[in-house]
Each structure stands twice: as structure tokens, then as C-alpha cells.
C-alpha positions as CSV (number, residue, x, y, z in Angstrom):
1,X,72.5,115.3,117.8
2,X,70.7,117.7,116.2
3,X,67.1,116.7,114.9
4,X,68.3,117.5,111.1
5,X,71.8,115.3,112.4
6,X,69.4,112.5,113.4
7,X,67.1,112.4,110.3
8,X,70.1,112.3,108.1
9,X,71.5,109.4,110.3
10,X,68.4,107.2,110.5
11,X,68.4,107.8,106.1
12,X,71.8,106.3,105.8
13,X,71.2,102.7,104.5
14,X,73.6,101.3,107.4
15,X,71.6,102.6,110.2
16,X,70.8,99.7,111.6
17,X,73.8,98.1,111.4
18,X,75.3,101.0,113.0
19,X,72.9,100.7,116.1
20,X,73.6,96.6,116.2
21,X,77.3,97.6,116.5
22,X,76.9,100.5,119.1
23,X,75.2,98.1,121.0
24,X,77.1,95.0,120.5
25,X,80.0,97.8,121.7
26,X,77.6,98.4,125.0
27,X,77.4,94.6,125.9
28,X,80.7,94.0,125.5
29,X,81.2,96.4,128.5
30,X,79.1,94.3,130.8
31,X,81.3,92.5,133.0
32,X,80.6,88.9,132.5
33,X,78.1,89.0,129.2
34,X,78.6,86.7,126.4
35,X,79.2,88.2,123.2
36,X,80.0,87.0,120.0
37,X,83.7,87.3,118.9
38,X,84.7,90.1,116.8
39,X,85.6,88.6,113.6
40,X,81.7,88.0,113.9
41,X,81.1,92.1,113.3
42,X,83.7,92.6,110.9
43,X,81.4,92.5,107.6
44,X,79.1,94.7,109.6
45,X,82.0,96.7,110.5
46,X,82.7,97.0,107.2
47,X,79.8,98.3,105.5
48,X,79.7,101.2,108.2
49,X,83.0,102.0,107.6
50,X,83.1,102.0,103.9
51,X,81.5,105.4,104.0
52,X,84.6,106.7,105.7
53,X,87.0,107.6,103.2
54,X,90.4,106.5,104.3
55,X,90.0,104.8,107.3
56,X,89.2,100.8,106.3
57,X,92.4,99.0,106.0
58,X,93.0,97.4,102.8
């Protein structure tokens, strides 16, 4: 990312959530780790995605 691509992402109100999902993504890569099931992210999900015109299923 660019620097300007990086400020405008750490402004948008879901940043965090973003980052809790990217890394929620990661651990769920680990072989073995524990993480919690995925209806557990879907309201986090959501939010993200609601910025994304077209692509949250109704």
C-alpha cells in the first residue's frame, strides 16, 4: 500500500475490525490453533462488507 492507500485505510471506521478479521484469517491457518467458529465473525464480517456495494448476500 501506498502511504496515502494506508492513511485512507486506517480512517475508515471499520479498521479495526478489518485487522481482527485478517488476523482471525491468519490463525485459522495455523495447523492445530483454536479459533472461534465463523458464525462468530459474521456481524464483523458484515460491517466490513457493507461498504462493498454488491457483494453481501441478502
Amino acid at each position: 500500500m501506498t502511504p496515502q492507500e494506508t492513511a485512507a485505510f486506517e480512517a475508515d471506521p471499520d479498521f479495526r475490525a478489518a485487522i481482527a478479521l485478517r488476523r482471525a484469517d491468519d490463525a485459522g491457518k495455523a495447523v492445530g490453533s483454536t479459533v472461534a467458529p465463523p458464525e462468530t465473525w459474521r456481524p464483523v464480517a458484515e460491517r466490513v462488507a457493507a461498504g462493498v456495494s454488491g457483494w453481501l448476500p441478502r
